[in-house]
C-alpha positions as CSV (number, residue, x, y, z in Angstrom):
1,X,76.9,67.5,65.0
2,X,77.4,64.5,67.3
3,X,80.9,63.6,68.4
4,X,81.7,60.3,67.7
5,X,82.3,57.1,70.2
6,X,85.1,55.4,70.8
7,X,85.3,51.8,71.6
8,X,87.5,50.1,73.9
9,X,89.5,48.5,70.7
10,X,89.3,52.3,69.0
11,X,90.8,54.0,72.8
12,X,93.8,51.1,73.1
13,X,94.6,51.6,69.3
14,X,94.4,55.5,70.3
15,X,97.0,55.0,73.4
16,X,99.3,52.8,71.4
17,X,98.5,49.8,74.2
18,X,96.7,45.8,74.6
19,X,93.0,45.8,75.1
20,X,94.1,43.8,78.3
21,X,96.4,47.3,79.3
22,X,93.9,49.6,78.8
23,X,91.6,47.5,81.3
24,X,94.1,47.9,83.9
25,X,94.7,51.1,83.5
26,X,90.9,51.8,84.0
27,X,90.6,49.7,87.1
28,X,94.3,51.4,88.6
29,X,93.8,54.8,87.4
30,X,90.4,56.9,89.2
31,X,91.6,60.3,86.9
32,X,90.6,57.8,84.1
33,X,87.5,59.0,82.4
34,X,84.4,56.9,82.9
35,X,82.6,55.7,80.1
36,X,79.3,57.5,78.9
37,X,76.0,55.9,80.2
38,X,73.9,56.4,77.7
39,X,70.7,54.7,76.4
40,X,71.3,51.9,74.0
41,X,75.2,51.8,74.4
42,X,75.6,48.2,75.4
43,X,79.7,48.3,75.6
44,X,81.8,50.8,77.0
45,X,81.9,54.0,75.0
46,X,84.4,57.2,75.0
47,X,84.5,60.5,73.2
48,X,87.9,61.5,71.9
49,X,87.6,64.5,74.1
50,X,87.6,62.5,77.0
51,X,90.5,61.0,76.4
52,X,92.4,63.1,74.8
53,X,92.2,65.6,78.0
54,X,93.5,62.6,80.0
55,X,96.4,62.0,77.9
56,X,97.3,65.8,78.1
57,X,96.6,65.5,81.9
58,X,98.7,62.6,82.2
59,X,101.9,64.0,80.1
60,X,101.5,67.4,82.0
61,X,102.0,65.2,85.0
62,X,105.1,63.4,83.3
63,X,106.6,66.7,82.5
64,X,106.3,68.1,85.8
65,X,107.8,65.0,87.5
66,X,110.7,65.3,85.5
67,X,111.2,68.7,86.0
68,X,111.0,68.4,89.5
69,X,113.6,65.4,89.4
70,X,116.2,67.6,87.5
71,X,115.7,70.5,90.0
72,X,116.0,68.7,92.9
């Protein structure tokens, strides 16, 4: 079973933001996943896994910042 690909619509639909956010986030964000380079994919192209580790990556991040703020 093949996982499917996300598009760059199907990602910013996925992260609640623009198109035009979601490109800056890629070009200001290197812990963004890349997308895949495979044969015949024309567009930029994600597996839900990929991003879905981000956005736990990037909330763990969020959570720890705030704890730290409310120990400090």
């Amino acid at each position: 079973m093949t996982a499917a690909l996300l598009s760059h619509g199907d990602v910013a639909k996925l992260l609640g933001i623009s198109k035009p956010s979601l490109y800056q986030i890629r070009k200001q964000d290197p812990a963004f996943p890349k997308p895949l380079d495979l044969p015949g994919l024309s567009r930029p192209k994600w597996t839900l896994g990929q991003i879905t580790t981000w956005m736990e990556r990037k909330a763990r991040e969020a959570w720890d910042a705030t704890r730290q703020e409310t120990t400090a």
